[in-house]
N, C-alpha and C positions, 0 to 999 in steps of 0.2 A: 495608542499603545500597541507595539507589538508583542500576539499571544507565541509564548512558549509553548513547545511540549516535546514530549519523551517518548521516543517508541525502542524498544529491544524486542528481539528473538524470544521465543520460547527455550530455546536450549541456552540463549544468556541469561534468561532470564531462572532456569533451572541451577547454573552454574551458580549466578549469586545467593541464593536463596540457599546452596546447601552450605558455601561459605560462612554465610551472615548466623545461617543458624546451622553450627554445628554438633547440639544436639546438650551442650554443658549448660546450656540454659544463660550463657553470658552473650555480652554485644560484641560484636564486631563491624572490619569497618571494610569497604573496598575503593577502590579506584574505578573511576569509567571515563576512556575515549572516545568522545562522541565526534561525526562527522554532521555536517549542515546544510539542512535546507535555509537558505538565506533570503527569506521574501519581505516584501514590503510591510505587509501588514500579519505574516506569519511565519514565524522560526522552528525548525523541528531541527530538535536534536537525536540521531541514531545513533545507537550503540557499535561503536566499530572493536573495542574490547575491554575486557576488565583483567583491573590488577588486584587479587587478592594482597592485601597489607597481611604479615604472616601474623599467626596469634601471639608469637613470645618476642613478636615486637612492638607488643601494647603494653605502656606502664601501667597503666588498668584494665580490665577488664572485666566485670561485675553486672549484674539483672539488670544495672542501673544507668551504665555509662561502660564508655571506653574512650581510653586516650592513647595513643599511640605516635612513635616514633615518627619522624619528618624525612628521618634521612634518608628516605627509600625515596621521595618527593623528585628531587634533581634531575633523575634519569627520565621520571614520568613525565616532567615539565618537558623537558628537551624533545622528547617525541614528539608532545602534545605540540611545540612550536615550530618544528619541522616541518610537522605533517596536514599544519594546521586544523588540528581537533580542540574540543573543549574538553576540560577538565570538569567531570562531576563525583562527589566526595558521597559514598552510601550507606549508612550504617543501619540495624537491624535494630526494632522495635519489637518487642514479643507480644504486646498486646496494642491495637490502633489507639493511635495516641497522635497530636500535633507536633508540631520539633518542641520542644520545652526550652528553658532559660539557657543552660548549659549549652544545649544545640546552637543555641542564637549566639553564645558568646565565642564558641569555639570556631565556627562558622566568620562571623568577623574580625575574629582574629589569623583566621587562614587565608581568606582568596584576597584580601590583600596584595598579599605576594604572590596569588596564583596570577595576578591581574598586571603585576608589575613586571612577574619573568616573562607571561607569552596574553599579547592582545587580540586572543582569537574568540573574544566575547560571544554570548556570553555561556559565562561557567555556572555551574550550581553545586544543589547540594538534595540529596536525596535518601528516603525512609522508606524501608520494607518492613511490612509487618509479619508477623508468624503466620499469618496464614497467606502468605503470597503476594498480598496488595501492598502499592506504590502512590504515595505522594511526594510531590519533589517543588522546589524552588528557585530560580535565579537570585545569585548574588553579587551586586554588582563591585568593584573598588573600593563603596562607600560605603560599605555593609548596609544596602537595603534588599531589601527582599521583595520577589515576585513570584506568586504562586503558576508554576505548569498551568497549562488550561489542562493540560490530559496526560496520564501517562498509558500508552499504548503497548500491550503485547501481544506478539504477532502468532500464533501457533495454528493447532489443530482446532483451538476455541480461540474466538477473541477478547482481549479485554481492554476496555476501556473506561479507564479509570478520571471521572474530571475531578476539577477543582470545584467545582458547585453540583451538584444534586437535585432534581425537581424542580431546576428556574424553568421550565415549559408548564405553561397554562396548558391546561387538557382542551383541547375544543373538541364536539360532538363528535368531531370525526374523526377521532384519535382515541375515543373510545373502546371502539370496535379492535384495535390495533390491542390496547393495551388487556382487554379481556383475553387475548389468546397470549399474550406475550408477559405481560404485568407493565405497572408503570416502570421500572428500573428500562428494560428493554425500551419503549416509546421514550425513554428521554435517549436513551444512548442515538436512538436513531436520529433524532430531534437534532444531536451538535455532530453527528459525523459531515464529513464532505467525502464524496465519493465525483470518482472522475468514471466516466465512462469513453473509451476510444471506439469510433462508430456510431452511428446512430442509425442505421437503416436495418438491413435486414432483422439479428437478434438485439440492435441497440434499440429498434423504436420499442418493440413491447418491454426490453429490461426499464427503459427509463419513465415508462408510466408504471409501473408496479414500486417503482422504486418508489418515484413521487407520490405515490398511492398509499404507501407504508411509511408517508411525511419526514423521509430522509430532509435532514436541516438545508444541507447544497449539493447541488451538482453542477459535475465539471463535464459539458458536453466538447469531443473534440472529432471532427468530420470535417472535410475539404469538399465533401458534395454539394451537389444544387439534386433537386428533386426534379425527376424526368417521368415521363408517361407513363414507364415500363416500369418507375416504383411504387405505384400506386398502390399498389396489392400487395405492397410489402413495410409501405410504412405508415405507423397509426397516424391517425386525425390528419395526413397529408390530402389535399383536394385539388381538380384540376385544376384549379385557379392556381397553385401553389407551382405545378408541373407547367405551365406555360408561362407564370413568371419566373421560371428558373428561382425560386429562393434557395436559399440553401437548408440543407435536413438538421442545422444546428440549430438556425432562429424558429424551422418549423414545430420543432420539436420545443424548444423552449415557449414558445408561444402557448401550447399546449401544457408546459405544467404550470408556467403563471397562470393561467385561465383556470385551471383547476381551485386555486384560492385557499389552497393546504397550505401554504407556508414555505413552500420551498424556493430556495433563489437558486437562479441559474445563473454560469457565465458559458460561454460559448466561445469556441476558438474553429474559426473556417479554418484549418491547417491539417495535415496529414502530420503524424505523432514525429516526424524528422523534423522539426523547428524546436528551437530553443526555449520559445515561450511556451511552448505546448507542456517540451519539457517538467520546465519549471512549473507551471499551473499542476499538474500531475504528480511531480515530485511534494506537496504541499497537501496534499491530501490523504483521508486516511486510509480509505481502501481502493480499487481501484480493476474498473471490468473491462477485458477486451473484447470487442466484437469484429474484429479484424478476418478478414478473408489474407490478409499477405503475411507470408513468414515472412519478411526481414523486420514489418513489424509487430508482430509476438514476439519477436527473438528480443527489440528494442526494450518493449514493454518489460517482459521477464527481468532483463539486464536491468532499468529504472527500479526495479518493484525492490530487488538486489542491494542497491545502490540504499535505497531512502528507507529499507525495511517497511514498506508497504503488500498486505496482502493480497493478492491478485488472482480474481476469477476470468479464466478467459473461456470463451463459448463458440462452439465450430458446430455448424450441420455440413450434412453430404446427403446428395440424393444423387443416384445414379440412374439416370433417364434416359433413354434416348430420341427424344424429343418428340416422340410421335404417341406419346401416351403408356408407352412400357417404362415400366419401374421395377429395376434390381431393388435396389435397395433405397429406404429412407432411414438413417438414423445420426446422433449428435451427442456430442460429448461437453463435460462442463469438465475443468481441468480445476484445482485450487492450487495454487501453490503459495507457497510459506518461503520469506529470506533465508537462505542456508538450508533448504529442503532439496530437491529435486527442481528440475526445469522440467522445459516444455523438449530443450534438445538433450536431456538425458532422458528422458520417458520416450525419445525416438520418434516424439511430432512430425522433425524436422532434421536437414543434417545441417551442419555449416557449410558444406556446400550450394546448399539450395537456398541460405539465409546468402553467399554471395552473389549466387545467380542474381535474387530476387532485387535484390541492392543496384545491379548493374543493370536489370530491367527497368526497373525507377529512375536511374541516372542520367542512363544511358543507352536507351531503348534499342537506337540503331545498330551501336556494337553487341547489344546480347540479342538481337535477332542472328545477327552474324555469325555470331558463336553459335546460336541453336544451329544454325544452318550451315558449319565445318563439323558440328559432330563437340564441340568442346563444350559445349552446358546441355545439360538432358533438359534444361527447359524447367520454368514451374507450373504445375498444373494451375490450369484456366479456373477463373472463379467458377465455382458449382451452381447449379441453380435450386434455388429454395423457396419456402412457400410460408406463407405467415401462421397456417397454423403449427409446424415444425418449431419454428423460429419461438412463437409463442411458446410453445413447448418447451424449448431448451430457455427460453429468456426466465421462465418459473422454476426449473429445478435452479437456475444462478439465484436467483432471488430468495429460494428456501434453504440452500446451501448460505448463505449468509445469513439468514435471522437463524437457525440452526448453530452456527457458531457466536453468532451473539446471545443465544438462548438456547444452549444447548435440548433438546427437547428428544433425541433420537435412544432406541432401544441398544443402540450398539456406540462407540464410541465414535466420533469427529476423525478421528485418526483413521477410520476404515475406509474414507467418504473422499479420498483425495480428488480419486477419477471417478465419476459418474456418465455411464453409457449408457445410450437408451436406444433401441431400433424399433422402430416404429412398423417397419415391414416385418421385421421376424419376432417381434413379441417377445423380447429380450429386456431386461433392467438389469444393469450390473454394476460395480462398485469395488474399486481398489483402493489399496490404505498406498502412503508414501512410500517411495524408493529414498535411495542411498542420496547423500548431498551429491549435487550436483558441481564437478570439481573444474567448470567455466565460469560457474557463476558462484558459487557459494564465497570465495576467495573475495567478491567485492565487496560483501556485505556491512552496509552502516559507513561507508564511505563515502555519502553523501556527493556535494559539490567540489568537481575537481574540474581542471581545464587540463584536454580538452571535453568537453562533458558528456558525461557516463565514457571517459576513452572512447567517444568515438567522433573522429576530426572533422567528420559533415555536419555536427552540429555546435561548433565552435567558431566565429571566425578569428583570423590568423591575431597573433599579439603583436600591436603597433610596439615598434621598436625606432627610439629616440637617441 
């Protein structure tokens, strides 16, 4: 069976929440089009927007119930089959409670016809309660029902909301985890998937701490093979590993199966420009870069946009000159939130240097060429780094995420977007979010489109008959 689930925005998610409860103490109802991850064995529906239904076009409205006018429906349908998005129907619960009788009837007496105007399955139906949280359901033609595995929101704090509760047995060593965190935290970690892009420099230590802290899966994704010169920079790799050329995905997963925590790995030899990579990434619920290339952080950000996935991405610099002088050591962990700020509105990166980087990758010969008329300044050469830096920056990603899953800090999540550390000048510092960023914010919850995420290298052409 394929699992459902729900992720929105913190700001759609603030948006519904003051609709549903506006404050008279009665129900209301809203409208959501959702865009789609379409995977085999997992479906995520993202919120691309909501249609508040108005209050004085509810026949009822009461503590109890709401009923409301259809006629607003036609124009929602028509989008909805345009654009190919699903249709999900939300009404507001003042105290947690399951859908009740009424819920049930009304519900199959609707998506009927939501199922019969537009076949962009599947649709549901979804309950917020007064204090914020979200259970939600598929409903198919038939009026049967499938509960969400999760419903996910994206912000400053994250939440994740499942359908089941405490189905993880504690073993000994998930103990330790839950003493500092509680059991509520060690199950969330228990069913997330988290993708990691990179696996070497800051991805080998993020992805044993991760596994460490019994993340349920990961998604490792690197096109390396392990050479001489990485030894010293990626965990449990060994020379035997560096003279059979494996690759840093199997070495690395070898490594958290051996561990015997529970965590499953899949592994993709691919650089984040494949389709399948894509798609494995897009299906997941948070999501770390460890990429040294802007074009792709730039990719990453745009995905994270696209599927409403939250996204830590993690850079060190050290400026050496190779003979044992050091300007400077220090590294930054970025968060970024769907409809927040990017990585090219915080000024990482320009677009220009996201196209250099792109024609480097493509097209090596001609963007030598160009360095060398004067027409691309070139991107700056990978840095060199050092595993305990790496380590360094791979633990503030890992506490900036139980942090937001477990809020635990004197000051709020919101301050903590940018974390900067220098290690040569003895610096800790910390910025809260900028303004949405107006390249990316615009794709949000847009899910699966051709060609994918708008970008035509990772699409091939539509056979035409």
């Amino acid at each position: 069976m394929v699992r459902v689930s729900l992720s929105l925005t913190k700001r759609q998610h603030a948006s519904l929440r003051a609709h549903l409860f506006p404050g008279d103490g009665c129900e209301a109802v809203a409208i959501a089009l959702c865009g789609h991850r379409q995977g085999s064995a997992r479906h995520r529906l993202v919120v691309r927007k909501f249609i508040p239904i108005p209050y004085d076009e509810c026949v009822v409205r009461n503590p109890s119930r709401v009923t409301w006018s259809t006629k607003t429906l036609p124009p929602i349908l028509d989008e909805a089959g345009d654009l190919g998005l699903s249709v999900l129907k939300i009404h507001g619960h003042s105290l947690p409670s399951p859908f009740s009788a009424v819920d049930n009837r009304a519900d199959r007496e609707l998506f009927p016809s939501i199922h019969a105007w537009t076949d962009n399955a599947p649709h549901g139906s979804a309950i917020m309660f007064g204090d914020g949280r979200m259970i939600g359901r598929t409903v198919d033609e038939d009026g049967k029902f499938e509960p969400f595995a999760s419903v996910n929101v994206v912000g400053d704090d994250l939440f994740f909301w499942s359908s089941t509760n405490g189905a993880h047995s504690v073993h000994k060593y998930g103990r330790r985890v839950i003493q500092t965190f509680g059991v509520g935290t060690y199950d969330r970690l228990r069913k997330l998937r988290i993708g990691v892009v990179g696996c070497s420099g800051t991805g080998s230590p993020l992805i044993e701490q991760l596994a460490r802290n019994c993340v349920g899966e990961l998604v490792l994704v690197d096109p390396g093979r392990v050479k001489e010169r990485n030894l010293n920079r990626i965990l449990n790799a060994t020379m035997d590993d560096a003279c059979q050329a494996r690759l840093k995905v199997d070495v690395a997963a070898r490594s958290v199966r051996a561990m015997g925590l529970g965590t499953s790995v899949e592994t993709y030899p691919h650089n984040l420009f494949h389709c399948d990579v894509v798609h494995a990434i897009a299906e997941c619920d948070i999501v770390f870069g460890c990429m040294d290339s802007i074009d792709g952080r730039h990719l990453l950000n745009k995905l994270a946009s696209f599927y409403v996935i939250p996204y830590f991405d993690l850079g060190v610099r050290i400026d050496a000159d190779g003979r044992g002088g050091v300007d400077q050591v220090c590294g930054t962990v970025h968060y970024l939130q769907p409809g927040g700020s990017s990585l090219l509105s915080r000024h990482v990166y320009t677009l220009d240097q996201v196209r250099a980087a792109g024609l480097g990758r493509t097209d090596p010969d001609n963007y030598r060429a160009q360095v060398a008329a004067g027409y691309i300044r070139g991107v700056r050469e990978d840095q060199p780094a050092v595993v305990q830096l790496n380590s360094l920056l791979a633990s503030l990603a890992v506490n900036e995420l139980l942090a937001r899953l477990h809020p635990y800090r004197l000051e709020p999540n919101s301050e903590f977007s940018i974390v900067r550390v220098s290690v040569s000048h003895g610096i800790f510092e910390y910025e809260a979010d900028g303004e949405p960023c107006p390249v990316l914010a615009r794709h949000v919850g847009r899910g699966d489109v051709y060609p994918l995420l708008d970008w035509a290298e990772l699409s091939p052409p539509l056979e035409v008959t």
